[in-house]
FIVEX-7206 format. One record per residue: residue number from 1; x, y, z of N, C-alpha, C in turn. Coordinates in nm, 2 decimals. Layout:
> NUM  X  Y  Z  X  Y  Z  X  Y  Z .
...
This chain:
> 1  12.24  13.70  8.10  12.17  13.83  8.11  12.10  13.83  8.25 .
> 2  12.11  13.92  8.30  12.06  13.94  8.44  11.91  14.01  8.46 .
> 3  11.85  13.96  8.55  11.64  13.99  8.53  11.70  14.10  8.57 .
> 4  11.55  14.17  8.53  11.50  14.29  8.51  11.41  14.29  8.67 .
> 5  11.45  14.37  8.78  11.37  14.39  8.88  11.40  14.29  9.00 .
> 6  11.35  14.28  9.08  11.37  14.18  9.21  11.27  14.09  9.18 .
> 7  11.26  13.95  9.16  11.18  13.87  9.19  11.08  13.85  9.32 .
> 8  11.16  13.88  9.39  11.08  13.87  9.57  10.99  13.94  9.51 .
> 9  11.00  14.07  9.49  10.93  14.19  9.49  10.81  14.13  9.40 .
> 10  10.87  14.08  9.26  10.75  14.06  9.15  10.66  13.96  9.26 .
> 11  10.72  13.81  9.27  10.61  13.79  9.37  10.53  13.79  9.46 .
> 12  10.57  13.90  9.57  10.52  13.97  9.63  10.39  14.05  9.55 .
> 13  10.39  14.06  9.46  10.26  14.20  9.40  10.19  14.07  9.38 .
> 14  10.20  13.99  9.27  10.15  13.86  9.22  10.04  13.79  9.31 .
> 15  10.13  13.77  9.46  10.02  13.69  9.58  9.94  13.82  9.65 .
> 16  10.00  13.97  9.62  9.86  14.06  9.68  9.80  14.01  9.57 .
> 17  9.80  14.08  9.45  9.70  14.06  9.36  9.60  13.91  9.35 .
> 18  9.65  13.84  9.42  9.61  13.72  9.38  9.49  13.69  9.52 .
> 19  9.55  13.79  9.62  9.49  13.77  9.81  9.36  13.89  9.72 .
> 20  9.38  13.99  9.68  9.31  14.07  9.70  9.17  14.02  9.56 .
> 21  9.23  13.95  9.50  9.06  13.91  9.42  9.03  13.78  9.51 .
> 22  9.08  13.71  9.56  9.01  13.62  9.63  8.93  13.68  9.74 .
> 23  8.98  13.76  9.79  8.91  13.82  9.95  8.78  13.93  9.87 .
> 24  8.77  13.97  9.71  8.69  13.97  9.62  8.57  13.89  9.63 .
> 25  8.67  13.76  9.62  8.50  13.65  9.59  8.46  13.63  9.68 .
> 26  8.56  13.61  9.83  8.47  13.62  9.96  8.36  13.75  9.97 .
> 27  8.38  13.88  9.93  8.33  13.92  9.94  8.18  13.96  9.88 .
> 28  8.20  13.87  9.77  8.07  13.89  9.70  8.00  13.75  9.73 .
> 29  8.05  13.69  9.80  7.93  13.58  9.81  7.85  13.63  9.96 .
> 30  7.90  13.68  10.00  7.82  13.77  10.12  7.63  13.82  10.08 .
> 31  7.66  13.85  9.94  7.46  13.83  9.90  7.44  13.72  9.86 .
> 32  7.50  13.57  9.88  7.46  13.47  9.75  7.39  13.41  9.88 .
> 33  7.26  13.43  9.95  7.21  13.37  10.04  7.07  13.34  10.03 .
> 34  7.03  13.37  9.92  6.89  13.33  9.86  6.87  13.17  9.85 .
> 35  6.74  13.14  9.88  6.73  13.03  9.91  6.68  12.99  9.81 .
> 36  6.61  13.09  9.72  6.52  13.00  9.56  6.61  12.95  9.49 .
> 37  6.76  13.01  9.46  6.83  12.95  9.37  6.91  12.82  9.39 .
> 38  6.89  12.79  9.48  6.95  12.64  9.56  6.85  12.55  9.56 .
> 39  6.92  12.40  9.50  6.79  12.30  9.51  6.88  12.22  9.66 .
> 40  6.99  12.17  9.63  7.06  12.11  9.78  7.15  12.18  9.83 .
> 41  7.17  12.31  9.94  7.24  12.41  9.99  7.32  12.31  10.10 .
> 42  7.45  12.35  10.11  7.51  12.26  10.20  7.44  12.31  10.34 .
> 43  7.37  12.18  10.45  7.28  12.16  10.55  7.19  12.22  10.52 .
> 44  7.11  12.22  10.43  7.01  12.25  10.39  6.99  12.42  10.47 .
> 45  7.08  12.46  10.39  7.07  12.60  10.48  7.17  12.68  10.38 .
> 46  7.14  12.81  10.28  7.16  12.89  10.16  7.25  12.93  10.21 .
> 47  7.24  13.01  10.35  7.33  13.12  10.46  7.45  13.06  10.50 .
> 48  7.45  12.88  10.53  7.57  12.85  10.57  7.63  12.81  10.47 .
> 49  7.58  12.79  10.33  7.64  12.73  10.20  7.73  12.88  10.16 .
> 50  7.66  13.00  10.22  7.72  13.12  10.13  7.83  13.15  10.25 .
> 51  7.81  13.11  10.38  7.89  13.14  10.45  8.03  13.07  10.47 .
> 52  7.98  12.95  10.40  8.14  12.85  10.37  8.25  12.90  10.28 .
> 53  8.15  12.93  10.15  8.24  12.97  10.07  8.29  13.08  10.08 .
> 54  8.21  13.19  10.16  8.27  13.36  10.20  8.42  13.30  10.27 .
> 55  8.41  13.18  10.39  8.54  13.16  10.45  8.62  13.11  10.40 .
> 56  8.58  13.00  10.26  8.68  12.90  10.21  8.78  13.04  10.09 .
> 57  8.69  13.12  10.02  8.77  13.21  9.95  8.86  13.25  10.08 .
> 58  8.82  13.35  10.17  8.89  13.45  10.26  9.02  13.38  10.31 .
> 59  9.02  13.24  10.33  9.14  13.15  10.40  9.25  13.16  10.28 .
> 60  9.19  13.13  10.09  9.29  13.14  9.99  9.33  13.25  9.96 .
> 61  9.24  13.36  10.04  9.36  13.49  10.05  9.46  13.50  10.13 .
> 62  9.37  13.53  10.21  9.53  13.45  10.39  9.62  13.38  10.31 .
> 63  9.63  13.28  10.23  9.70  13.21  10.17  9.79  13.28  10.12 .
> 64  9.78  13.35  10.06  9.89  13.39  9.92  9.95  13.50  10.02 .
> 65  9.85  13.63  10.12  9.97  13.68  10.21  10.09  13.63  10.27 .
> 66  10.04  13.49  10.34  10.13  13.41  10.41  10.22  13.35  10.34 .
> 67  10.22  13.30  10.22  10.32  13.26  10.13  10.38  13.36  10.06 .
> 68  10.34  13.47  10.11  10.47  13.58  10.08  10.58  13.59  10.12 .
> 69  10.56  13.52  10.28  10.66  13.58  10.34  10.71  13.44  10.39 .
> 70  10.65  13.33  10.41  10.66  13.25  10.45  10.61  13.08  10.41 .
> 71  10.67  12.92  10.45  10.60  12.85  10.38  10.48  12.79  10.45 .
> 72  10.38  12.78  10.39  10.30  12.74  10.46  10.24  12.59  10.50 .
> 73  10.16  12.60  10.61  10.16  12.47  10.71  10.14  12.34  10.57 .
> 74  10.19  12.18  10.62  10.11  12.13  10.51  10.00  12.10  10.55 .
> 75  9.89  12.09  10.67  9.79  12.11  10.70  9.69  12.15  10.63 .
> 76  9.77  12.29  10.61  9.65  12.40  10.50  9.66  12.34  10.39 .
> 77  9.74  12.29  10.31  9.73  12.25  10.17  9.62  12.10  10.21 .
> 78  9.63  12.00  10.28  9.57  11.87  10.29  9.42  11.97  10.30 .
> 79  9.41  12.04  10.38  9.26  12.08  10.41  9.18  12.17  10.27 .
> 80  9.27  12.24  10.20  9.22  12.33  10.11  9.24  12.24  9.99 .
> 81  9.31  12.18  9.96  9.26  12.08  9.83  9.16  11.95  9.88 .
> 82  9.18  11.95  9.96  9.08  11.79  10.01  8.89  11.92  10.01 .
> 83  8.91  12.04  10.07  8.72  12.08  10.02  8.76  12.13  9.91 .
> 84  8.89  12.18  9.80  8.83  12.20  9.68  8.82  12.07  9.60 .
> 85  8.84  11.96  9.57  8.81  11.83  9.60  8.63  11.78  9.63 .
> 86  8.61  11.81  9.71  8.49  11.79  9.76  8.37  11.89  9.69 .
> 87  8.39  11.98  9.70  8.32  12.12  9.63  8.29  12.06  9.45 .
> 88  8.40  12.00  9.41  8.41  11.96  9.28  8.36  11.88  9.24 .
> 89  8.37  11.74  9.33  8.22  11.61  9.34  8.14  11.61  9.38 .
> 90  8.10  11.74  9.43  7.93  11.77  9.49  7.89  11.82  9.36 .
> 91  7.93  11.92  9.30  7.91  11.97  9.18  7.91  11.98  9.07 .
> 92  8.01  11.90  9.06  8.00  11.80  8.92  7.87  11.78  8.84 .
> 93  7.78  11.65  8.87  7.65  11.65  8.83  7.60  11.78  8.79 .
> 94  7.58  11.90  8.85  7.52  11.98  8.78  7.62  12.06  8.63 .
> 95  7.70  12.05  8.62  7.84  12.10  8.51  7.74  11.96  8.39 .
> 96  7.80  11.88  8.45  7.76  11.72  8.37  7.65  11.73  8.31 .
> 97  7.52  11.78  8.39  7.39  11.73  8.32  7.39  11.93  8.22 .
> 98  7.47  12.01  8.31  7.42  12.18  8.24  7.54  12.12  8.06 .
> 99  7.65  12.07  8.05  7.69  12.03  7.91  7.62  11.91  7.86 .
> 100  7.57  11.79  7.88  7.55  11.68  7.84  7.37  11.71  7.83 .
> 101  7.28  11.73  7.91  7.18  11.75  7.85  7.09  11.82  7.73 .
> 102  6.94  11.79  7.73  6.90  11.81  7.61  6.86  11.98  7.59 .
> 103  6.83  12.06  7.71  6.90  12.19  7.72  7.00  12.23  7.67 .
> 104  6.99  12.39  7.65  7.10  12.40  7.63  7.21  12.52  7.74 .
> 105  7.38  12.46  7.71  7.43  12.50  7.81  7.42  12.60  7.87 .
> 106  7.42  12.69  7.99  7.36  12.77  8.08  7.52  12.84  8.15 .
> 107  7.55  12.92  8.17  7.63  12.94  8.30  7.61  13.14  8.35 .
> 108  7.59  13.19  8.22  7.57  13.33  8.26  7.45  13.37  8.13 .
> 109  7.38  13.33  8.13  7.29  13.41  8.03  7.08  13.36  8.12 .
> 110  7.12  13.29  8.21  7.03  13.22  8.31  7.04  13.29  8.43 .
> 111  6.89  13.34  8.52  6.92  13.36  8.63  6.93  13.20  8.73 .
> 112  7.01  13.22  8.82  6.99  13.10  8.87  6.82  13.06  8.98 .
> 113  6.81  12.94  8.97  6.69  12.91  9.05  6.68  12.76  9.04 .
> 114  6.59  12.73  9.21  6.60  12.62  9.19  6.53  12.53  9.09 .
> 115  6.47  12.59  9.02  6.37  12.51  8.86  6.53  12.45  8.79 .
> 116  6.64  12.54  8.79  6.78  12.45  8.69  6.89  12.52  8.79 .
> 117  6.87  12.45  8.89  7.03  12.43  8.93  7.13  12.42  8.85 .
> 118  7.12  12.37  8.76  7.27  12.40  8.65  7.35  12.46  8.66 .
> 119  7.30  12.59  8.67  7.35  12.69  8.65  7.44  12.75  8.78 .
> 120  7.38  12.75  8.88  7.49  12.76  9.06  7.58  12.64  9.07 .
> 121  7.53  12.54  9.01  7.62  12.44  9.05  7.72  12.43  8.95 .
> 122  7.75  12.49  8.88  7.83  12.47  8.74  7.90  12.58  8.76 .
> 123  7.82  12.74  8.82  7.95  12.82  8.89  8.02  12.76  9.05 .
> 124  7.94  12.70  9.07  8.01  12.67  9.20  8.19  12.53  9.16 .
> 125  8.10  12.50  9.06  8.23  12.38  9.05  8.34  12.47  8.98 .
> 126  8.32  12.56  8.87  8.43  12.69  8.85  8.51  12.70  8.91 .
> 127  8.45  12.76  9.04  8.47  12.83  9.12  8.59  12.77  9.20 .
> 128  8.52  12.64  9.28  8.64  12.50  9.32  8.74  12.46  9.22 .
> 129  8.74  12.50  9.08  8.86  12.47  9.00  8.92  12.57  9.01 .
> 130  8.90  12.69  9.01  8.98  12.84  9.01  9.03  12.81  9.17 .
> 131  9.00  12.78  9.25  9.03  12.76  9.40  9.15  12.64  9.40 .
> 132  9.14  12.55  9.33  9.21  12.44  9.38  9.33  12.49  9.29 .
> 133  9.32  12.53  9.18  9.50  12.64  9.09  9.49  12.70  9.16 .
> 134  9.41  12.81  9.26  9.51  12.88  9.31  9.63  12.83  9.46 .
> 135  9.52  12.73  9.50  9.63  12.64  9.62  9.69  12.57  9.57 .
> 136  9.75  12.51  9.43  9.80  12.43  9.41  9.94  12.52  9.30 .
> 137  9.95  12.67  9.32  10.04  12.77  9.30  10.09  12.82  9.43 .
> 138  9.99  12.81  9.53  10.09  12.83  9.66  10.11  12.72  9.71 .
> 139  10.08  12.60  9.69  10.23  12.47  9.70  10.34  12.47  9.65 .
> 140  10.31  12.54  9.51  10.44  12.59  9.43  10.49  12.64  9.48 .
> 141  10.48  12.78  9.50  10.54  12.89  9.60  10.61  12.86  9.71 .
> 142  10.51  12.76  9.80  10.56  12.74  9.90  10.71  12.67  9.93 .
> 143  10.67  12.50  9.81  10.78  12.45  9.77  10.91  12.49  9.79 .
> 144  10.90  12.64  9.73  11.09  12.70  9.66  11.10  12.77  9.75 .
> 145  11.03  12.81  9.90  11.10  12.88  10.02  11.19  12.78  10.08 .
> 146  11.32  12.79  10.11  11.40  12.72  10.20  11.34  12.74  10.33 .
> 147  11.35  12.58  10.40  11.31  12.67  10.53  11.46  12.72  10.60 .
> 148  11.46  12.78  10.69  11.54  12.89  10.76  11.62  12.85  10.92 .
């Protein structure tokens, strides 16, 4: 039986769709620059914590354009799973103590603040697992391009 449609094509919508909620999350972390809800802000600075992740999403958009058409560096993949990696053991502990403690679990029904970090740090580790499937789908992707 022969598919239904062009594949290129289907993948092609797949990695917009997939560039365009990421450049989403970049987008909304553009207000996460409050300083009360942070107890350890990477360099002790809210602005550059919000400003990392505005760039770490916007690069896994770039991502999925670029693996549309083409395979991408292995560079990018060592650097984008080595900080989703890192993002994931900075924030762990607060995932760890927001399930395992005598509290109860927190992730959207809490405003965040620095009184229970739990709750930023438990979306932020999310966040680095939703980030590291999505670079570890454009390895995939990337994989099954011949190079040329």
């Amino acid at each position: 039986m022969k598919p239904i449609g062009n594949p290129k094509s289907k993948s092609l919508a797949i990695n917009i769709l997939f560039a365009a909620l990421f450049a989403l999350f970049a987008w909304l972390q553009r207000n996460d620059v409050d300083p009360g809800i942070y107890s350890q802000p990477s360099f002790n600075n809210s602005t550059v914590d919000s400003a990392l992740w505005l760039i770490f999403y916007l690069i896994i958009a770039i991502g999925f354009v670029v693996v549309s058409f083409r395979k991408l560096p292995t560079w990018y993949f060592v650097v984008a799973i080595t900080a989703c990696f890192f993002e994931m053991i900075t924030t762990a502990p607060g995932l760890w103590s927001n399930i395992f403690s005598e509290e109860s679990f927190n992730i959207a029904q809490t405003s965040m603040s620095a009184k229970d970090p739990r709750v930023e740090l438990t979306r932020e580790f999310f966040g680095a697992a939703l980030a590291l499937s999505a670079v570890f789908f454009q390895l995939w992707q990337s994989s099954r391009i011949k190079k040329v």
